[in-house]
VOPAGU-2260 file (C-alpha; in pm, 1 decimal, decimal comma):
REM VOPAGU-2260
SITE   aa  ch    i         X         Y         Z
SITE  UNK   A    0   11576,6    3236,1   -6539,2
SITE  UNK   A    1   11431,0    2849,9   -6522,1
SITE  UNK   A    2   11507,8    2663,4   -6273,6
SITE  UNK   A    3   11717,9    2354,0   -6313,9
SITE  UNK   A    4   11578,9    2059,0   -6272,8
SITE  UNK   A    5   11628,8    1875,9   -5937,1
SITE  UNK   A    6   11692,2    1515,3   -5848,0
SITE  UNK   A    7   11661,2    1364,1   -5507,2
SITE  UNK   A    8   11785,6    1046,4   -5398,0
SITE  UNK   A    9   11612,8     969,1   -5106,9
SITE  UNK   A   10   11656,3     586,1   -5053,8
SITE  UNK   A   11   11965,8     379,2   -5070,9
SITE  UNK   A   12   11958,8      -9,2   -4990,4
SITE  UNK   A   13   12240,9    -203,3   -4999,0
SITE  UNK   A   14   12469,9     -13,9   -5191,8
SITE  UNK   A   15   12665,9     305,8   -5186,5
SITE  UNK   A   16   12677,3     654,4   -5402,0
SITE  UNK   A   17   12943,8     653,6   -5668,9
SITE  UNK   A   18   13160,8     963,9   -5710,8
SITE  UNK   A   19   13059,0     987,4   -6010,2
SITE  UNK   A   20   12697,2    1042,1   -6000,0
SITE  UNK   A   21   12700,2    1360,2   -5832,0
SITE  UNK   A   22   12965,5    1456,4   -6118,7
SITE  UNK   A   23   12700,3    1328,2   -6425,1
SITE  UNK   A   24   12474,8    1541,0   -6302,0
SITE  UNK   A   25   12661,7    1847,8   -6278,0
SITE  UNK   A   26   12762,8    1814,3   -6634,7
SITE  UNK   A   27   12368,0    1818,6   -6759,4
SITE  UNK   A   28   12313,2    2124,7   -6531,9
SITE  UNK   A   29   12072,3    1909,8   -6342,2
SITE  UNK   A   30   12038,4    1977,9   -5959,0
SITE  UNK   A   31   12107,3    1658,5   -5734,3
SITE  UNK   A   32   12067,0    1602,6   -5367,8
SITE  UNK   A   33   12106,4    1256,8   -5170,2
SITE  UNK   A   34   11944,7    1244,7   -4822,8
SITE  UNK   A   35   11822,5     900,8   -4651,6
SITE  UNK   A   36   11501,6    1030,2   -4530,4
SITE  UNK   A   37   11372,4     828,3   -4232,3
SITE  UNK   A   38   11109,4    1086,1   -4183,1
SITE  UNK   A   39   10843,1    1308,4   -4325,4
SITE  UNK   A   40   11022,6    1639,3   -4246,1
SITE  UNK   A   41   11327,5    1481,2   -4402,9
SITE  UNK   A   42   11165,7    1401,4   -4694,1
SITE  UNK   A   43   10992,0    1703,2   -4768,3
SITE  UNK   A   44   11305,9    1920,2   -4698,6
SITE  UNK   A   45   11502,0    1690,3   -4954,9
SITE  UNK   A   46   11271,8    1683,5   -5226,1
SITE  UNK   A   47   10954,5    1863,4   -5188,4
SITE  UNK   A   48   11066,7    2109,9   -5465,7
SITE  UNK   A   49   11196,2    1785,6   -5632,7
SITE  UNK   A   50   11146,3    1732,5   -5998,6
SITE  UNK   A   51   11284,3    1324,2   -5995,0
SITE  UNK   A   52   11202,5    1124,4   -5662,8
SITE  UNK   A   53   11508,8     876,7   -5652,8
SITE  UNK   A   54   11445,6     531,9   -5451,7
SITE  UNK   A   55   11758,8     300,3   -5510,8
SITE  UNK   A   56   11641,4     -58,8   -5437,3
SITE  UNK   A   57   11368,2    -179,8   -5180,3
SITE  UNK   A   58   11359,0     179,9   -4956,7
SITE  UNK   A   59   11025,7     255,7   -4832,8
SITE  UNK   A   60   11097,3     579,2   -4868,9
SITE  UNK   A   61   10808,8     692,6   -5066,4
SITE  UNK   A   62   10456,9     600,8   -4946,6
SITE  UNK   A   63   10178,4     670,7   -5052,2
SITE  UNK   A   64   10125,4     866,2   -4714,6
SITE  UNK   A   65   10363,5    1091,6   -4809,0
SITE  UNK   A   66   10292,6    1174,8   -5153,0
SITE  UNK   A   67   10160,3    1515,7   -5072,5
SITE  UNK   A   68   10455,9    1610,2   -4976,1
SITE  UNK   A   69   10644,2    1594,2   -5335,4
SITE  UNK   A   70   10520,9    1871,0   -5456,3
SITE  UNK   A   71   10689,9    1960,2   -5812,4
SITE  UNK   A   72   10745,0    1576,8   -5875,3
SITE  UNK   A   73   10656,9    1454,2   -6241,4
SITE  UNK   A   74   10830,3    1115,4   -6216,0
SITE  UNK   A   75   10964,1     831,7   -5933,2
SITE  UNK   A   76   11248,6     649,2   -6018,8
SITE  UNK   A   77   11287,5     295,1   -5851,6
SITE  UNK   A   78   11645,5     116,5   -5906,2
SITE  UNK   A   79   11592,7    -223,1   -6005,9
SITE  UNK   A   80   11269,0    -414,0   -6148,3
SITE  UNK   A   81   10979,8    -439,5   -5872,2
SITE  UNK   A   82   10773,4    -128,7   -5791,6
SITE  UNK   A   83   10612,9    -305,0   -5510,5
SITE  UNK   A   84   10750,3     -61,4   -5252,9
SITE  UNK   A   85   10635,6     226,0   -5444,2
SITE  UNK   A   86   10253,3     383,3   -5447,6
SITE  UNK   A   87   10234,4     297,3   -5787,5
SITE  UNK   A   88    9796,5     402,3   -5818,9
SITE  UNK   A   89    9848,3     696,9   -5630,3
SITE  UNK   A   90   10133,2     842,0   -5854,8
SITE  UNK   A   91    9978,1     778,7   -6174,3
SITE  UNK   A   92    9645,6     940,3   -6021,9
SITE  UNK   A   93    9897,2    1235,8   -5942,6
SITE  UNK   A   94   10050,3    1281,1   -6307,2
SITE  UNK   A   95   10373,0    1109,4   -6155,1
SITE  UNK   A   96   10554,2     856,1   -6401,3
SITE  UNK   A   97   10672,7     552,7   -6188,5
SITE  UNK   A   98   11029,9     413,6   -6369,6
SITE  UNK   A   99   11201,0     129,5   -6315,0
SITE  UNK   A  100   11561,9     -22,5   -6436,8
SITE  UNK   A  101   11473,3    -408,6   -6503,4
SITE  UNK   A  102   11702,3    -433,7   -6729,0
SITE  UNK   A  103   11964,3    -372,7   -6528,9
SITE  UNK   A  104   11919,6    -676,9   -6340,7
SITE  UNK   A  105   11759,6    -933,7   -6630,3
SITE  UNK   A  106   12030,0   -1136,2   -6668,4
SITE  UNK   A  107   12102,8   -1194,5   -6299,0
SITE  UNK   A  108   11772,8   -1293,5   -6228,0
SITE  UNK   A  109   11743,3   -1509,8   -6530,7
SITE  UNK   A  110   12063,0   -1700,5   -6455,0
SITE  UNK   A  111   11981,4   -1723,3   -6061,2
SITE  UNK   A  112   11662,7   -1910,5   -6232,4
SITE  UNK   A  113   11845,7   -2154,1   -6410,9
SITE  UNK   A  114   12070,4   -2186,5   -6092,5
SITE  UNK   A  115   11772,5   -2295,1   -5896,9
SITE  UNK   A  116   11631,3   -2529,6   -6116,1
SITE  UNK   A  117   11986,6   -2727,6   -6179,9
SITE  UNK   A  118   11992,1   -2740,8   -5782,1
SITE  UNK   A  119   11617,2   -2871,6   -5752,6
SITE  UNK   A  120   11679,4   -3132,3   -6088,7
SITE  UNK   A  121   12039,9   -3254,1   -5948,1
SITE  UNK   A  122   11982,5   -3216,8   -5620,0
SITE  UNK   A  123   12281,6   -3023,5   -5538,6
SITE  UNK   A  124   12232,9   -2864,0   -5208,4
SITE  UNK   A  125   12130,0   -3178,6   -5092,8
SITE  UNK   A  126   12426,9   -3379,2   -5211,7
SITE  UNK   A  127   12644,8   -3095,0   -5095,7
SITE  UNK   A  128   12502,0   -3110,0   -4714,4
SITE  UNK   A  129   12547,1   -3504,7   -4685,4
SITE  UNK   A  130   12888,1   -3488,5   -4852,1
SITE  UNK   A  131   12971,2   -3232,4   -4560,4
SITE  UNK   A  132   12843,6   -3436,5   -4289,3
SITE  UNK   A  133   13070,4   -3731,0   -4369,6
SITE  UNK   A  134   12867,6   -3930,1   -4601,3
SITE  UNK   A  135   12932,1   -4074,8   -4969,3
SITE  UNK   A  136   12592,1   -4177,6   -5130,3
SITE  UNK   A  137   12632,5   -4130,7   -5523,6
SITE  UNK   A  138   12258,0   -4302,3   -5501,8
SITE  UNK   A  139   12127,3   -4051,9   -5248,2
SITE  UNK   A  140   11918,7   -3850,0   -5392,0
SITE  UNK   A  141   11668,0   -3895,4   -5718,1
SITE  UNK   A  142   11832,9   -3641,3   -5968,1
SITE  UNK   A  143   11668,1   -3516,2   -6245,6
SITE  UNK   A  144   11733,5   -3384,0   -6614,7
SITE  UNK   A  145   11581,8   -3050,1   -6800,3
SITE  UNK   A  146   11593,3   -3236,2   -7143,0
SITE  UNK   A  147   11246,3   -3315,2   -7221,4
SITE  UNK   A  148   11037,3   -3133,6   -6954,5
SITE  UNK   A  149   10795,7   -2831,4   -7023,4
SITE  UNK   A  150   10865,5   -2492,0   -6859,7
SITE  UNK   A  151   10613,3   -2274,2   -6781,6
SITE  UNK   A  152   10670,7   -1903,7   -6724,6
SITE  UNK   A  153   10446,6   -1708,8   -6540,7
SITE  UNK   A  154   10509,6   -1322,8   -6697,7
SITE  UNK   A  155   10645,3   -1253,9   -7010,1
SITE  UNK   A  156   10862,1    -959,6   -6932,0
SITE  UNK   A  157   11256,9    -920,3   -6950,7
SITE  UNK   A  158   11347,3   -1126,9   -6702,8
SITE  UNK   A  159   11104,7   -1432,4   -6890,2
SITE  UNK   A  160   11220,4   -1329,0   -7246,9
SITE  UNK   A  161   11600,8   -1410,0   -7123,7
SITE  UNK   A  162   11500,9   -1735,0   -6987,7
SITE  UNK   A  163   11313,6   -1822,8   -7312,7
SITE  UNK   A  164   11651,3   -1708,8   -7520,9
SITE  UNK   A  165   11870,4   -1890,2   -7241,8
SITE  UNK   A  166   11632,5   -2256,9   -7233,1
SITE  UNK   A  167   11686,4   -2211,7   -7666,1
SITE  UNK   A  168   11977,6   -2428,6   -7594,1
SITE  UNK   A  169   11783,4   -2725,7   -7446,6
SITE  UNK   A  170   11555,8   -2958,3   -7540,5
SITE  UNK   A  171   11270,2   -2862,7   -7398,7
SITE  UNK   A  172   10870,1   -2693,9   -7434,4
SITE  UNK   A  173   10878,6   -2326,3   -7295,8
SITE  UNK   A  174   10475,6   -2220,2   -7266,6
SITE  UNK   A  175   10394,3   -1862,1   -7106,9
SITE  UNK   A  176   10097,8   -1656,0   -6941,3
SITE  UNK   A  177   10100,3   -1323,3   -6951,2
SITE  UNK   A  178    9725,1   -1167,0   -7009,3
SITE  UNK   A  179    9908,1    -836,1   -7074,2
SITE  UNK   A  180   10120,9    -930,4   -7365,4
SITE  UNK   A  181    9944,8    -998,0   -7685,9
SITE  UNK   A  182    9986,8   -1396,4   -7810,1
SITE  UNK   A  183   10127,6   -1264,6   -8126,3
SITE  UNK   A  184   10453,9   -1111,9   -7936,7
SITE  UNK   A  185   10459,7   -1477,3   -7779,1
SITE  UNK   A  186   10456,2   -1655,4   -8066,7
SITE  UNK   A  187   10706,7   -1398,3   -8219,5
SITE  UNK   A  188   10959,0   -1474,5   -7946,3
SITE  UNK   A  189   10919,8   -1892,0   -8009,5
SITE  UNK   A  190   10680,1   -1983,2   -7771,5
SITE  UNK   A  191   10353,5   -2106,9   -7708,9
SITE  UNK   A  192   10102,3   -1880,3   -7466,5
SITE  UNK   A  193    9831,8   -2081,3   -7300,2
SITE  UNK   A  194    9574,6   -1988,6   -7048,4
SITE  UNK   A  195    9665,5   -1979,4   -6677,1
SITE  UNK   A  196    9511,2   -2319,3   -6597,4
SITE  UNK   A  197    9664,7   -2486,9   -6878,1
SITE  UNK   A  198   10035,6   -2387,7   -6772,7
SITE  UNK   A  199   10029,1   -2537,4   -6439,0
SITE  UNK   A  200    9812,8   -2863,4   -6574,7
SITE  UNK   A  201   10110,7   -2881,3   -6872,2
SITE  UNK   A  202   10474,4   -2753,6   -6707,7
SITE  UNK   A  203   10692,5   -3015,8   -6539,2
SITE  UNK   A  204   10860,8   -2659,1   -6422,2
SITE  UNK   A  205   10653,5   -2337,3   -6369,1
SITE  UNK   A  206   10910,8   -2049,4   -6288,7
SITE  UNK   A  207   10721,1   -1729,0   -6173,0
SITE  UNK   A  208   10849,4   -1391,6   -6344,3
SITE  UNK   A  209   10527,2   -1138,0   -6265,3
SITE  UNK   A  210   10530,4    -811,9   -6039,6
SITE  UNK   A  211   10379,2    -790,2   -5695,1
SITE  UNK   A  212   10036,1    -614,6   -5708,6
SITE  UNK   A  213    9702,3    -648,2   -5575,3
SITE  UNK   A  214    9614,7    -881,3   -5875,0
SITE  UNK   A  215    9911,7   -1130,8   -5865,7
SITE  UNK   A  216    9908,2   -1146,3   -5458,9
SITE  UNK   A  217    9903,4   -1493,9   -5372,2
SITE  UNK   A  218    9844,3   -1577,0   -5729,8
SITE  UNK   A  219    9957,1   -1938,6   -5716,2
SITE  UNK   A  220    9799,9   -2120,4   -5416,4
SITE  UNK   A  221    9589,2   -2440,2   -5320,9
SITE  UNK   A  222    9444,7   -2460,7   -5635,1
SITE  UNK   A  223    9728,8   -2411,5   -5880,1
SITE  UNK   A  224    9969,3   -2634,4   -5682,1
SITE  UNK   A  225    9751,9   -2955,9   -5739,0
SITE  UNK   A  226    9740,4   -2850,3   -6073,7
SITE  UNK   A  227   10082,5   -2887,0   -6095,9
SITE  UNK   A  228   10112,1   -3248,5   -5983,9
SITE  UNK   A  229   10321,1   -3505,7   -5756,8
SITE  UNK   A  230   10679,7   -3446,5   -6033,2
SITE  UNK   A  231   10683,5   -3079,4   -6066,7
SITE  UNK   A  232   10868,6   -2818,9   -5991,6
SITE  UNK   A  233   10826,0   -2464,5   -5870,6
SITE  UNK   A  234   11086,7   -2181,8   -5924,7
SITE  UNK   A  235   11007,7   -1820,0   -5757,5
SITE  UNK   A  236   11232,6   -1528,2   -5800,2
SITE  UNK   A  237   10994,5   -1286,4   -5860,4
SITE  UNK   A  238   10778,0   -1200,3   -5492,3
SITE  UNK   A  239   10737,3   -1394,1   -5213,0
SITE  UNK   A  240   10392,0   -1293,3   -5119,8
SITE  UNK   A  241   10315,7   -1377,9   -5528,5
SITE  UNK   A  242   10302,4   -1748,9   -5338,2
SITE  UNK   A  243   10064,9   -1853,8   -5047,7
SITE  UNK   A  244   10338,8   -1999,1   -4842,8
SITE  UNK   A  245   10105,3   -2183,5   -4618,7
SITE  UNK   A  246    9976,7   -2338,5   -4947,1
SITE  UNK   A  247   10337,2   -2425,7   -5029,4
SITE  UNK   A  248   10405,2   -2607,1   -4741,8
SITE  UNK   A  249   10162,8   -2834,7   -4771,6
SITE  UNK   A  250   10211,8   -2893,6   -5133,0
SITE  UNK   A  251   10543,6   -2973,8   -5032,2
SITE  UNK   A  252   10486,8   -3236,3   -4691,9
SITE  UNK   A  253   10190,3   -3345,0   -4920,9
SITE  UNK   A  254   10335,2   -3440,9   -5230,4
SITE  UNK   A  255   10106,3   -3219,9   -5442,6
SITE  UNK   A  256   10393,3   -3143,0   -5610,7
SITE  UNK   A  257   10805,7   -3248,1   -5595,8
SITE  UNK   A  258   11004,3   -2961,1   -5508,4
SITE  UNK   A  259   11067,9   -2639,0   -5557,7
SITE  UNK   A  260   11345,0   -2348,7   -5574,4
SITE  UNK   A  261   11316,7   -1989,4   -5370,2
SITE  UNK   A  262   11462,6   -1673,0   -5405,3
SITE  UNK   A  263   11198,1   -1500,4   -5218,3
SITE  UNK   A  264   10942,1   -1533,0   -4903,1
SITE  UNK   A  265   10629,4   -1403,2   -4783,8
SITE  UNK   A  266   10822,6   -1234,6   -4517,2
SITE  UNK   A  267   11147,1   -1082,5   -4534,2
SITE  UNK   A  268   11408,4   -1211,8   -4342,0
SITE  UNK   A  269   11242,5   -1500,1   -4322,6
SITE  UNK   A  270   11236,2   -1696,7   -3982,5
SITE  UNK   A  271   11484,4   -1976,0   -4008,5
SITE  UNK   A  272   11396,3   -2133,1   -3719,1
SITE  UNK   A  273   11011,5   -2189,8   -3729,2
SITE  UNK   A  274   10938,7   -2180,6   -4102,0
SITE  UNK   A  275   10876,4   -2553,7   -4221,1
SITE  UNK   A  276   11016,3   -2484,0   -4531,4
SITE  UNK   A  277   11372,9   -2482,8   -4387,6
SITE  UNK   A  278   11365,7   -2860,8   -4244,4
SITE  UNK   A  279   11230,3   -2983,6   -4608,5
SITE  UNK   A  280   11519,3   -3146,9   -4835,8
SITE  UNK   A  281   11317,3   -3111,4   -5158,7
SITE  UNK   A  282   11381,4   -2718,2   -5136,9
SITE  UNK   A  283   11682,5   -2520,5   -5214,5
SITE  UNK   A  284   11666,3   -2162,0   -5097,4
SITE  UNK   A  285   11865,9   -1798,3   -5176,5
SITE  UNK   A  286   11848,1   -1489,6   -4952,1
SITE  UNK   A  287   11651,8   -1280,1   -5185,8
SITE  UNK   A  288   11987,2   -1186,4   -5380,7
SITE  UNK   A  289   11863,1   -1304,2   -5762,4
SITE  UNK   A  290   11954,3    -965,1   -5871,9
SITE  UNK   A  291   12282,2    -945,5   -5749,4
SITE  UNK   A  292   12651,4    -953,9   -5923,1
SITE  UNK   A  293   12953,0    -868,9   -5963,6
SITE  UNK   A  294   12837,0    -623,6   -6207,6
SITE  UNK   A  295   12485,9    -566,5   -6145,2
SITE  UNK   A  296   12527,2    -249,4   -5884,2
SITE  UNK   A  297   12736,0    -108,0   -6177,4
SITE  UNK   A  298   12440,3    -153,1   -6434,1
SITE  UNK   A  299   12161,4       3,2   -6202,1
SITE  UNK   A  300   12367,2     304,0   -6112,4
SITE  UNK   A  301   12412,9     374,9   -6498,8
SITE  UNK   A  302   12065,8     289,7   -6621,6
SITE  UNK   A  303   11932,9     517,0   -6314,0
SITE  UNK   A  304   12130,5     796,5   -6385,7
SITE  UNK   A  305   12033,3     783,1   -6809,7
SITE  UNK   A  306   11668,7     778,9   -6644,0
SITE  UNK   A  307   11696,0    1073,3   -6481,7
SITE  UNK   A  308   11891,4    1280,6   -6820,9
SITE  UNK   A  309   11613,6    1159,2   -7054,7
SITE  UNK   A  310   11334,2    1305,7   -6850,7
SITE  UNK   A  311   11537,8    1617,1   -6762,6
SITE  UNK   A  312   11553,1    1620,7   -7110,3
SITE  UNK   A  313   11214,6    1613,9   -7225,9
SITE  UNK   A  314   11253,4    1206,4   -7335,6
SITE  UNK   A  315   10964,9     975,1   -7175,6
SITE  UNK   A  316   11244,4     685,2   -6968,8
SITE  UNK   A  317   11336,3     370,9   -7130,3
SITE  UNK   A  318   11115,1     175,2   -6858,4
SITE  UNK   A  319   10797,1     267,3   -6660,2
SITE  UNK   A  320   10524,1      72,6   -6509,7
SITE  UNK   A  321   10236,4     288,1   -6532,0
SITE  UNK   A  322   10169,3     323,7   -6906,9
SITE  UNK   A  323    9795,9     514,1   -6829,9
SITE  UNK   A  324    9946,7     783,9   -6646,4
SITE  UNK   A  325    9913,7    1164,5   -6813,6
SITE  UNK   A  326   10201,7    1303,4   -6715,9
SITE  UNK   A  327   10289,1    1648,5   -6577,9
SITE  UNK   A  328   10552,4    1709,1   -6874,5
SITE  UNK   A  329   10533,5    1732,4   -7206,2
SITE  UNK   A  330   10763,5    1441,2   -7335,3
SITE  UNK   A  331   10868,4    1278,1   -7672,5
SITE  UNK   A  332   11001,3     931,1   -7713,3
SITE  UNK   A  333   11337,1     866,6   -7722,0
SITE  UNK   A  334   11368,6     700,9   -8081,3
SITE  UNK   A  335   11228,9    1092,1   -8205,9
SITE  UNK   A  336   11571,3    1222,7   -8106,0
């Protein structure tokens, strides 16, 4: 008799495991386990005879130092958009598909854009901090509009396809980099792709929208940020460490460029106390919580879940980040069925 096949959740950040699940699973005869494995032992007694490694959110669950220990695993499963904490290389050079659920949190992410680059143009937080202390100054602060100004996205992916359908409703120039998407799908979508220079040189706004990996790591320092010049505006919610900080800073005390709007840091909690960044007025900051909702644990859970079925299946999943890999299964698309 064949096995069943087994999933193993063995990471869980920030969020807790619905009834349900465990129930889903049952019903597709598929084997599931949850275990938040702190160690090697604990991982390799939870899912060494694994079929579907399970990492919900930023975990570090699965290194690459412990890839030998998933022994029957054909595919990793990472709850949300980045991969960044998973050993993507390493997996595909082990037949293991690496999937992701970005669209699960696209639209947060998109709107938490938007919501960062009102504050920066309007100067909200600002505003909001002097009203607070005790002081009415409609003339405070130099406020901004979005009508007219170019936006530059860095990555064309969901997240950047959302923002392009969301800015449709303003009047402004959206241009894009991406070298992995093809200028015709650009131009398809409405918008202009230019090379990397160019966007910085061009964009009043550049909002970042790439992955972390070894190529986009500190992708936008010195250089780019006096590209950018003394009125623009930078908007991360992508990866801290896709910024130099350092370089930020001094773009920012220096006037290289105006302001800027962050989601996400270089390190994680960052240090309120002794980052400059914190005592600078022409910054508004998040926690790293883009992706969150009301709705958005909800989404992941679901999309995860589907993930999981379609490969248990035979289906390649809806998302995956390592499109070279030759997997251990024999799959079909999805549209086939």
């Amino acid at each position: 008799m064949m096995r069943p096949f087994k999933v193993a959740l063995v990471g869980l950040v920030r969020s807790e495991l619905p009834d349900w699940v465990a129930g889903q699973f049952e019903d597709e005869q598929i084997d599931f386990v949850y275990r938040e494995c702190q160690t090697r032992e604990e991982l390799a007694e939870t899912a060494g005879d694994a079929d579907f490694v399970w990492v919900y959110g930023g975990s570090k669950s699965v290194s690459e130092d412990n890839l030998d220990l998933l022994l029957r695993c054909g595919a990793i499963l990472r709850s949300g958009s980045g991969t960044d904490n998973i050993p993507v290389q390493a997996a595909t050079e082990l037949g293991i598909i690496v999937c992701n659920t970005p669209s699960g949190l696209s639209d947060e992410v998109s709107d938490h854009a938007f919501a960062l680059m009102f504050g920066v143009l309007r100067c909200v937080a600002l505003q909001d901090r002097t009203l607070r202390s005790g002081v009415w100054d409609p003339w405070l602060a130099p406020t901004k509009i979005l009508t007219g100004r170019t936006v530059g996205l860095v990555g064309f992916g969901n997240i950047a396809r959302l923002m392009v359908r969301k800015l449709s409703g303003f009047d402004v120039e959206v241009i894009v980099h991406d070298p992995a998407v093809p200028n015709v799908e650009m131009e398809n979508q409405g918008v202009e792709s230019v090379e990397f220079d160019d966007l910085f040189s061009r964009s009043d706004i550049v909002s970042l929208h790439c992955p972390l990996l070894e190529s986009t790591y500190q992708l936008i320092g010195e250089r780019e940020l006096k590209l950018m010049g003394p009125e623009a505006i930078l908007i991360n919610t992508s990866r801290g460490p896709v910024v130099d900080e350092a370089a930020l800073i001094r773009a920012l005390q220096n006037g290289w460029i105006a302001a800027a709007g962050i989601d996400v840091f270089e390190e994680e909690p960052a240090d309120l106390e002794s980052n400059p960044l914190f005592k600078m007025d022409n910054v508004v900051f998040t926690p790293h919580n883009a992706g969150l909702s009301d709705v958005c644990d909800e989404k992941l859970w679901k999309l995860s879940v589907e993930t999981a079925i379609d490969l248990a299946n035979g289906f390649w999943p809806r998302s995956y980040v390592n499109p070279d890999v030759k997997p251990k299964w024999e799959l079909r698309n999805l549209i086939e069925n």
